[in-house]
TORGU-188999 format. One record per atom (N, C-alpha, C, O): atom name; x, y, z. Coordinates in steps of 0.02 Angstrom, whole numbers, m for minus. Layout:
+------+--------+--------+--------+
: atom :   east :  north :     up :
+------+--------+--------+--------+
:   CA :      X :      Y :      Z :
...
+------+--------+--------+--------+
END
This chain:
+------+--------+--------+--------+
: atom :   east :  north :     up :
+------+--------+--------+--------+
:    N :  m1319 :   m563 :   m255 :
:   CA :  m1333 :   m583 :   m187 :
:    C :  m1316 :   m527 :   m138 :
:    O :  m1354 :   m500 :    m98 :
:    N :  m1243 :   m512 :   m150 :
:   CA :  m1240 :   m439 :   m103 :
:    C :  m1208 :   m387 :   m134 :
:    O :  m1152 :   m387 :   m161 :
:    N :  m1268 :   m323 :   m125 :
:   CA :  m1273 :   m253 :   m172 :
:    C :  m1220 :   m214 :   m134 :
:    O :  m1208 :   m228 :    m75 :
:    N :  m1195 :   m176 :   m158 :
:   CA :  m1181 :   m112 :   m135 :
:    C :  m1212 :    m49 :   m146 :
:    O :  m1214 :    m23 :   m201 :
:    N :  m1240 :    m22 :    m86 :
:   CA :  m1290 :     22 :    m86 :
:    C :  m1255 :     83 :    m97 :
:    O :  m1217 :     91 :    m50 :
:    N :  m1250 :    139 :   m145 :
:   CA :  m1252 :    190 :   m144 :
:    C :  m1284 :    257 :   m178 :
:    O :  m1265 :    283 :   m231 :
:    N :  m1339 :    280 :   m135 :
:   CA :  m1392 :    324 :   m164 :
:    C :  m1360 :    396 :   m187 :
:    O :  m1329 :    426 :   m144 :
:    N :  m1365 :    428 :   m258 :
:   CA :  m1375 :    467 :   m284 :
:    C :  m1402 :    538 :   m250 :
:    O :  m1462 :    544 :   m237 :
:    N :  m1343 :    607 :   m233 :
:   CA :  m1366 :    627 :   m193 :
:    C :  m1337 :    640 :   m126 :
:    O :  m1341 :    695 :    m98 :
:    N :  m1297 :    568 :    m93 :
:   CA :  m1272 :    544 :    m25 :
:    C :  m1185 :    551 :    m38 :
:    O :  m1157 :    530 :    m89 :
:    N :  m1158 :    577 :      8 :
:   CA :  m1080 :    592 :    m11 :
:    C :  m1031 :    528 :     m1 :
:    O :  m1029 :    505 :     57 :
:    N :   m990 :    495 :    m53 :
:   CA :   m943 :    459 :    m22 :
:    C :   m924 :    433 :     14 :
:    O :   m903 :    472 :     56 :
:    N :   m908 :    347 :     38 :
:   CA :   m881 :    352 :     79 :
:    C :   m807 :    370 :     98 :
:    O :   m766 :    341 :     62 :
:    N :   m786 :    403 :    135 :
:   CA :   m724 :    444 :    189 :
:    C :   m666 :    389 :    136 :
:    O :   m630 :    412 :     92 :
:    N :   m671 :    318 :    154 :
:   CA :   m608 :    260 :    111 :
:    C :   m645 :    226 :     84 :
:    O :   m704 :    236 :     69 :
:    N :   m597 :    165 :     71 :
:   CA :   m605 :    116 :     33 :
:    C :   m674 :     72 :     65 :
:    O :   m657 :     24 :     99 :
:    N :   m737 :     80 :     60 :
:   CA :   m768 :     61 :     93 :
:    C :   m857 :     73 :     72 :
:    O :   m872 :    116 :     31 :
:    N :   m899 :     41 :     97 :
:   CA :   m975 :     61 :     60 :
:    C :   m987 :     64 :    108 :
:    O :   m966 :     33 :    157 :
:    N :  m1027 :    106 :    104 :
:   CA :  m1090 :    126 :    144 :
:    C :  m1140 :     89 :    178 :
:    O :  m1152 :     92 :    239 :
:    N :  m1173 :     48 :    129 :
:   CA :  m1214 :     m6 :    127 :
:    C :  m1208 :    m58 :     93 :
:    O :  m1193 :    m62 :     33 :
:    N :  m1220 :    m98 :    129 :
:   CA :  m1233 :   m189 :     82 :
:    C :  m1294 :   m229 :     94 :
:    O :  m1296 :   m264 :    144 :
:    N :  m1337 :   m228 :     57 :
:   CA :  m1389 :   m273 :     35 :
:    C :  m1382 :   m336 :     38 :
:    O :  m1345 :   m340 :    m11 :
:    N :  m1388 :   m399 :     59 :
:   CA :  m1386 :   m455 :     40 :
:    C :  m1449 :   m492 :     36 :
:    O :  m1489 :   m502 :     82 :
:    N :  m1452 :   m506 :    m11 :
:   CA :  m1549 :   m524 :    m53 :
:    C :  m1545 :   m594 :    m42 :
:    O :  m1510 :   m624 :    m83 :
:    N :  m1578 :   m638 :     15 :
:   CA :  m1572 :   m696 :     m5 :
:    C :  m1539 :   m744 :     11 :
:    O :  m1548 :   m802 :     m7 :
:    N :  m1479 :   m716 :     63 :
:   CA :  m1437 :   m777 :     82 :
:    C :  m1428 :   m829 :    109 :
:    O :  m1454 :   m837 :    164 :
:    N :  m1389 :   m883 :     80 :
:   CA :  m1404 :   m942 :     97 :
:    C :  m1360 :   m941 :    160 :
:    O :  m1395 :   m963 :    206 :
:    N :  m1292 :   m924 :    183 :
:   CA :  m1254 :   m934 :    224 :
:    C :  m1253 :   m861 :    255 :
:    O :  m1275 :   m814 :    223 :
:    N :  m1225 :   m853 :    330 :
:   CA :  m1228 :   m797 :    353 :
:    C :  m1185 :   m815 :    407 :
:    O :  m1210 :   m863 :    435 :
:    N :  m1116 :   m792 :    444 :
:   CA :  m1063 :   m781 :    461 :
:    C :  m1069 :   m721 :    518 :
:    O :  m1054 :   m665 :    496 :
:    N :  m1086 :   m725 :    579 :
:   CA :  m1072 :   m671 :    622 :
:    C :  m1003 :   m688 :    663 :
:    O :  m1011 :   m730 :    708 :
:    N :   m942 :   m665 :    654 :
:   CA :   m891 :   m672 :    716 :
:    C :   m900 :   m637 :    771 :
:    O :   m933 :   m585 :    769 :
:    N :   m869 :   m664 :    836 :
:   CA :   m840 :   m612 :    886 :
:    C :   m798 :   m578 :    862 :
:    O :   m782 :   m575 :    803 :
:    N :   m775 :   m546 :    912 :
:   CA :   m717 :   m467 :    925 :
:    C :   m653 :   m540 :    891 :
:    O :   m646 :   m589 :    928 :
:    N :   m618 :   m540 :    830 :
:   CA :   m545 :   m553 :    827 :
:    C :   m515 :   m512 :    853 :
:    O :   m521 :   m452 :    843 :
:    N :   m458 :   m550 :    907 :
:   CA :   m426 :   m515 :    930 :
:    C :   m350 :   m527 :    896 :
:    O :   m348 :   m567 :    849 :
:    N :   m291 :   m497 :    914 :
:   CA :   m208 :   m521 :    877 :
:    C :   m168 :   m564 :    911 :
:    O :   m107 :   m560 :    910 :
:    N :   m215 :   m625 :    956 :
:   CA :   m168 :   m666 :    990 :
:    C :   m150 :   m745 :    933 :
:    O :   m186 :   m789 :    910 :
:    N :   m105 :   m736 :    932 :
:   CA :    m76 :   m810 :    884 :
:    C :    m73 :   m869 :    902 :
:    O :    m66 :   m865 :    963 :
:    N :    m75 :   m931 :    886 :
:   CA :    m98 :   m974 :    905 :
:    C :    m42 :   m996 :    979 :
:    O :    m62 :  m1035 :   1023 :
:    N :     20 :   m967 :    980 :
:   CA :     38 :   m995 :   1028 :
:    C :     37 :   m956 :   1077 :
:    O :     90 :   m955 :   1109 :
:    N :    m12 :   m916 :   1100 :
:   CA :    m38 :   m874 :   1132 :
:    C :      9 :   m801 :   1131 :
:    O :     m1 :   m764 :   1180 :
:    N :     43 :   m785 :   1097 :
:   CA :     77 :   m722 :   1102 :
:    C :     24 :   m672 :   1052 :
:    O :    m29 :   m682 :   1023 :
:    N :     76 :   m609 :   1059 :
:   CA :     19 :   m554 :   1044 :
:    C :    100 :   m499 :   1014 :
:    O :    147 :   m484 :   1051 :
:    N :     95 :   m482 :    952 :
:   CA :    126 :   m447 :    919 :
:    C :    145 :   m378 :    979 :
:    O :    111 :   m366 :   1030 :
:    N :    196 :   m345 :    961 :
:   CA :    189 :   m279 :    982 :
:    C :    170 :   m225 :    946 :
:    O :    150 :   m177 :    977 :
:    N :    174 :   m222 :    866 :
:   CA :    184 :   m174 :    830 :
:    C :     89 :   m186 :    788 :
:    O :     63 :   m235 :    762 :
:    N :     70 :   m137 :    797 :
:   CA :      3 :   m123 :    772 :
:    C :      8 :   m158 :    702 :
:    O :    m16 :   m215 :    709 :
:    N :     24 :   m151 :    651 :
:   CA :     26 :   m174 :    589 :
:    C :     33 :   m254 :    601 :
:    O :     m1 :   m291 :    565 :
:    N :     73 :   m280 :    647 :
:   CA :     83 :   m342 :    669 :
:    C :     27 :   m385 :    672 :
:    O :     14 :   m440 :    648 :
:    N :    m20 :   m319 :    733 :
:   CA :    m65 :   m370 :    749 :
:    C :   m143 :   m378 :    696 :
:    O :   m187 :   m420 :    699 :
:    N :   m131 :   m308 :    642 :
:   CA :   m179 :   m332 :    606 :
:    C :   m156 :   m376 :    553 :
:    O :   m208 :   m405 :    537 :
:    N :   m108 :   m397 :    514 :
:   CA :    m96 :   m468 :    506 :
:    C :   m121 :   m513 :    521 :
:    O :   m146 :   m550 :    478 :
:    N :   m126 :   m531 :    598 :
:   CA :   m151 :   m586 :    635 :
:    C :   m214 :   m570 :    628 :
:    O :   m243 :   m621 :    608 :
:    N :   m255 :   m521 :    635 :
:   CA :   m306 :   m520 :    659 :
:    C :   m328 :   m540 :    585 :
:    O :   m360 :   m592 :    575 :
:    N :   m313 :   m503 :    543 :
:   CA :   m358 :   m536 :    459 :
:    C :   m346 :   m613 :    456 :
:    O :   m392 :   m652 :    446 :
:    N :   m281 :   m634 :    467 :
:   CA :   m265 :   m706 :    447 :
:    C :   m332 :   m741 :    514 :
:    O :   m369 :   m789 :    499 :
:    N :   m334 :   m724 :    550 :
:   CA :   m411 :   m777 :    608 :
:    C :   m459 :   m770 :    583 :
:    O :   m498 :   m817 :    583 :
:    N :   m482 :   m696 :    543 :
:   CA :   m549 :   m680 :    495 :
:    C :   m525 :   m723 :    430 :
:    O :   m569 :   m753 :    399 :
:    N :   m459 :   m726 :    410 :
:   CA :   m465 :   m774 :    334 :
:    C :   m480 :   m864 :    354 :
:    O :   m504 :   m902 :    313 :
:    N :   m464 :   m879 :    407 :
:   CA :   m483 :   m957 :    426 :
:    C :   m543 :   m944 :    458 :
:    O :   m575 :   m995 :    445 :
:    N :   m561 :   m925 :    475 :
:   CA :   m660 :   m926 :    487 :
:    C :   m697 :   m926 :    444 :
:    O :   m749 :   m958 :    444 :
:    N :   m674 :   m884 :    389 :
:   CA :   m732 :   m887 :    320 :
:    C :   m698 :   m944 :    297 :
:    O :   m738 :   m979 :    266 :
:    N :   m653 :   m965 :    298 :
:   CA :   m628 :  m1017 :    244 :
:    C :   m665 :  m1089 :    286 :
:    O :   m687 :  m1137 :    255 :
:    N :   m665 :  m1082 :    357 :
:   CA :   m696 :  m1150 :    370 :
:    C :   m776 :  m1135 :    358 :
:    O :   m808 :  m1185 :    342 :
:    N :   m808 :  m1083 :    363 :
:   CA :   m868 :  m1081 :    315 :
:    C :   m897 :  m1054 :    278 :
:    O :   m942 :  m1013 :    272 :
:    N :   m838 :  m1106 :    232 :
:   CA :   m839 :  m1092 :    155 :
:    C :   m852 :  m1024 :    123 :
:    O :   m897 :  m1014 :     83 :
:    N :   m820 :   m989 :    140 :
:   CA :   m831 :   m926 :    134 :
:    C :   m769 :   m886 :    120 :
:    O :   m718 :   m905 :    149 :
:    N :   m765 :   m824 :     71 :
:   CA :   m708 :   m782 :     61 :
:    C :   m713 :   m708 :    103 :
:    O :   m751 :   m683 :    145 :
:    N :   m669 :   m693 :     77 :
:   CA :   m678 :   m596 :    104 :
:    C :   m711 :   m580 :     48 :
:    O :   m743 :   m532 :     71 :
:    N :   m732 :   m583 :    m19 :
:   CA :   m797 :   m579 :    m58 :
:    C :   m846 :   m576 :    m40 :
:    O :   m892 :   m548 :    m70 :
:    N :   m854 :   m608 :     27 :
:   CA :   m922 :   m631 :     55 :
:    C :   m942 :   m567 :    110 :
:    O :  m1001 :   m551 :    121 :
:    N :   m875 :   m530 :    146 :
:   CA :   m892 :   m488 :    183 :
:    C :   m936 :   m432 :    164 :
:    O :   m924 :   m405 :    111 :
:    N :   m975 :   m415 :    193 :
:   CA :  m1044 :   m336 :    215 :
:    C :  m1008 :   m316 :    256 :
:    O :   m978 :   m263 :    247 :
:    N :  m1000 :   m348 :    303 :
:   CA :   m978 :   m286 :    368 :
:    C :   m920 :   m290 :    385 :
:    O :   m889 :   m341 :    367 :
:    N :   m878 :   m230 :    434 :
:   CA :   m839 :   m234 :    451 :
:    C :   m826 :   m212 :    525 :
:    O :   m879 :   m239 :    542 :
:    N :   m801 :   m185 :    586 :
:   CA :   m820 :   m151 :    636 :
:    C :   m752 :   m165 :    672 :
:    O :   m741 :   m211 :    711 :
:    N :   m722 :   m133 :    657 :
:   CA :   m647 :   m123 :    704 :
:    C :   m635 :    m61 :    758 :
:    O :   m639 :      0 :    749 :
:    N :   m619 :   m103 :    821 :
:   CA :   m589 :    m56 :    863 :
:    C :   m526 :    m45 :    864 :
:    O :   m488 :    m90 :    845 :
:    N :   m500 :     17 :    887 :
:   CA :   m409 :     20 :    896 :
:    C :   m403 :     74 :    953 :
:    O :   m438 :    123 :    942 :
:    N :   m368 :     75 :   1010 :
:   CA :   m344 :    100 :   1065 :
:    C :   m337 :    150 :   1024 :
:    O :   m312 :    149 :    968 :
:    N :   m373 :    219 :   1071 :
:   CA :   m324 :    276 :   1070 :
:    C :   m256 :    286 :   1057 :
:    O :   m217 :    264 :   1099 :
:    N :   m236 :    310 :   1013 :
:   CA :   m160 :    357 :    988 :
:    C :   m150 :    301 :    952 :
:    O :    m95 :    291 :    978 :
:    N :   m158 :    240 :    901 :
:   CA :   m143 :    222 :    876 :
:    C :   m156 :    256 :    800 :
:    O :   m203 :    295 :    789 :
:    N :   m119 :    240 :    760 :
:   CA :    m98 :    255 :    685 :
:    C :   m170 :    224 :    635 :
:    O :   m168 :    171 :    603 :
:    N :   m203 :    249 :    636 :
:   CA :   m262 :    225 :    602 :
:    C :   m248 :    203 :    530 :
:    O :   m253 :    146 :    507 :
:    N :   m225 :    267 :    492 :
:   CA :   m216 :    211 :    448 :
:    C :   m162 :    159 :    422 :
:    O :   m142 :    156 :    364 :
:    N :   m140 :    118 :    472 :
:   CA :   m105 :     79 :    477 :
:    C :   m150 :     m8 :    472 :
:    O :   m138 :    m63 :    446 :
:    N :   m221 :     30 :    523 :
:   CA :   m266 :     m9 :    514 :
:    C :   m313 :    m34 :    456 :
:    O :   m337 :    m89 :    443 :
:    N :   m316 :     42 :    420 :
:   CA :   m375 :     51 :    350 :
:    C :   m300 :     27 :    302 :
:    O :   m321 :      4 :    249 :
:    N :   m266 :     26 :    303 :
:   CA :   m213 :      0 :    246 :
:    C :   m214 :    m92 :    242 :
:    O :   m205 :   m127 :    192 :
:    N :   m228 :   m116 :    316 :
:   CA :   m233 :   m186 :    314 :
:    C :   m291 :   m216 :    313 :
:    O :   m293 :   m277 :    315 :
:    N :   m354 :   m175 :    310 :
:   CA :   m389 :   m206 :    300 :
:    C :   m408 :   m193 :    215 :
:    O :   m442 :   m240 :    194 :
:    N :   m395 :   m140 :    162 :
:   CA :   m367 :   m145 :    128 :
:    C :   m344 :   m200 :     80 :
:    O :   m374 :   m229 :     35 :
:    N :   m290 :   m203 :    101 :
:   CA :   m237 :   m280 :     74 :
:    C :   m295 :   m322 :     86 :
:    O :   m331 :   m331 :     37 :
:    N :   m314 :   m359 :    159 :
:   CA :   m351 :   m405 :    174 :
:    C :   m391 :   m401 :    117 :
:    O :   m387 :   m445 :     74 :
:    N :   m428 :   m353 :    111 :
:   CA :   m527 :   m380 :     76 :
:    C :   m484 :   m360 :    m24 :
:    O :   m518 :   m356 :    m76 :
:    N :   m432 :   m354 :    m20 :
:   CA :   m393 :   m359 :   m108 :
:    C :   m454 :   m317 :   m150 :
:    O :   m473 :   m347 :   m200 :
:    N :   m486 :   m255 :   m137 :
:   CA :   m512 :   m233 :   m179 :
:    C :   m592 :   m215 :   m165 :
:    O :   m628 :   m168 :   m180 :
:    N :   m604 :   m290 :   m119 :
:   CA :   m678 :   m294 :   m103 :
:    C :   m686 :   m241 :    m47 :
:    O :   m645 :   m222 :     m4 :
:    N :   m761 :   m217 :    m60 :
:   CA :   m781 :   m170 :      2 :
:    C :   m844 :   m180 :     33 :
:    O :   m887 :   m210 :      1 :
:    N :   m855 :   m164 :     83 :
:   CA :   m916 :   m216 :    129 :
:    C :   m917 :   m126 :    181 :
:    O :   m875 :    m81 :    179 :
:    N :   m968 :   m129 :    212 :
:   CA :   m980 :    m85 :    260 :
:    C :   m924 :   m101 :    296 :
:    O :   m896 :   m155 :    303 :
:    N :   m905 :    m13 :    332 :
:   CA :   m866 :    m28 :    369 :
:    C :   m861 :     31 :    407 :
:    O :   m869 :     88 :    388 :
:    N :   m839 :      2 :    495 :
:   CA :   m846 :     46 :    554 :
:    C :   m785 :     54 :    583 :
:    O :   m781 :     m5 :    600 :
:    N :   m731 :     80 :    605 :
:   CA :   m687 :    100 :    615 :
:    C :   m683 :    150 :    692 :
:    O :   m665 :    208 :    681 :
:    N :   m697 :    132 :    767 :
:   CA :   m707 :    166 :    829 :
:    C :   m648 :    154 :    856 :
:    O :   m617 :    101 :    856 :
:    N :   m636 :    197 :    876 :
:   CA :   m588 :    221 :    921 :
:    C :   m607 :    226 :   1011 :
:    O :   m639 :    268 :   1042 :
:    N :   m575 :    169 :   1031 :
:   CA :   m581 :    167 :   1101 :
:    C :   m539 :    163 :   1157 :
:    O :   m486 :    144 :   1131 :
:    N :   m525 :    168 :   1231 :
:   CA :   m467 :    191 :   1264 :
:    C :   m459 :    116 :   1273 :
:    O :   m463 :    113 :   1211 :
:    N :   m456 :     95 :   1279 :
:   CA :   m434 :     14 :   1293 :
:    C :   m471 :    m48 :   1278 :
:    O :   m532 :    m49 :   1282 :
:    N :   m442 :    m93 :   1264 :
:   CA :   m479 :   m192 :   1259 :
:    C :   m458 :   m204 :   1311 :
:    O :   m425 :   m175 :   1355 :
:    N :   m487 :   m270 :   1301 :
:   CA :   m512 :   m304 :   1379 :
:    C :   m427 :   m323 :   1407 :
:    O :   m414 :   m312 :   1466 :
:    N :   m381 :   m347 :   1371 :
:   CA :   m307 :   m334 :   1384 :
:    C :   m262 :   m299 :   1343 :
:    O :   m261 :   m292 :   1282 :
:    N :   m217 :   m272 :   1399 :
:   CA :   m176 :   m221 :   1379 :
:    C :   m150 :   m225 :   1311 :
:    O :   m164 :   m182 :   1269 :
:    N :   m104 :   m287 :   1297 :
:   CA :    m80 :   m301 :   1230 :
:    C :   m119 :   m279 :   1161 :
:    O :    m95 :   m265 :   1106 :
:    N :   m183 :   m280 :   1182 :
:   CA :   m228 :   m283 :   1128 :
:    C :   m225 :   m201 :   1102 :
:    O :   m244 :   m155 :   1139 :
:    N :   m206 :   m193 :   1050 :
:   CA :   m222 :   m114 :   1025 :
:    C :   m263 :   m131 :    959 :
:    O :   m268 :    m85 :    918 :
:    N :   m293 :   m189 :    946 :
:   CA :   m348 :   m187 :    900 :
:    C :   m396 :   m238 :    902 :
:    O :   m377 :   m293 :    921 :
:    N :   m469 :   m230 :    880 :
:   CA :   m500 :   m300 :    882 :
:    C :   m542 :   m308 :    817 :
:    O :   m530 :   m256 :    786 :
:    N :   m579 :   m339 :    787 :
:   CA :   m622 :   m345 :    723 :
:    C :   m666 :   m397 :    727 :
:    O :   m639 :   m447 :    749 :
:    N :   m716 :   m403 :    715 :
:   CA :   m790 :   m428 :    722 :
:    C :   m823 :   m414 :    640 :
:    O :   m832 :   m359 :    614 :
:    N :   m838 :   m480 :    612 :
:   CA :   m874 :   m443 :    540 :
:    C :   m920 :   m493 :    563 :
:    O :   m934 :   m523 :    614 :
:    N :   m949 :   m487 :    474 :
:   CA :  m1009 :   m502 :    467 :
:    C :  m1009 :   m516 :    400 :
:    O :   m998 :   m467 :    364 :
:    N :  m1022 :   m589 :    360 :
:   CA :  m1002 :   m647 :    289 :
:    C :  m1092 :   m655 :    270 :
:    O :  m1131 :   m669 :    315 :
:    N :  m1114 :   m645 :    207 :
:   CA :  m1164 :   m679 :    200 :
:    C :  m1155 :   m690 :    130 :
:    O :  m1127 :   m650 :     93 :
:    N :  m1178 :   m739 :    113 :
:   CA :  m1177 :   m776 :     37 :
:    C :  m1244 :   m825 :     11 :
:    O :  m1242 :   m852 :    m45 :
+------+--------+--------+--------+
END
């Protein structure tokens, strides 16, 4: 159902991560907004690693309410504030997807829409 594309020829991807994903056919399809690292009782971590914790655990209850794993992820598309520790970020998402790899975008930008925020994530599930 979903390929991982990589042509013969084309260099590596940079991490843990594909290039391309195919999905032939799917029955279910999963677009989120921007996850952001606010917790349910509205607070917001300070420590970057903190908040991607949170931010995977809101991407692990979205696929799980439809019916869906991080197996299921193609895409990926994370922002993180300037001067943050990147791979602090590619290490948790990492852990998160346990092995699995789905396209993935990684931009670097001077600020989210609030200050607290030094990261956000938006994928993309099809099965």
């Amino acid at each position: 159902m979903n390929r991982l594309i990589q042509p013969s020829g084309v260099a590596t991807p940079a991490a843990n991560y594909a290039l391309a994903v195919v999905s032939e056919s799917p029955t279910t399809v999963l677009h989120t907004s921007g996850v952001v690292p606010t917790r349910m009782d509205g607070t917001v971590p300070d420590a970057l690693a903190d908040q991607a914790v949170v931010v995977w655990g809101t991407i692990a209850a979205l696929l799980a309410e439809a019916d869906m794993a991080t197996t299921d992820l193609v895409s990926v598309t994370t922002y993180v504030v300037d001067g943050q520790d990147l791979s602090v970020v590619m290490a948790a998402r990492d852990v998160a997807l346990g092995g699995h790899r789905a396209a993935s975008t990684l931009i670097v930008v001077p600020r989210l829409a609030r200050p607290e925020w030094l990261m956000e994530i938006a994928v993309v599930a099809s099965r």
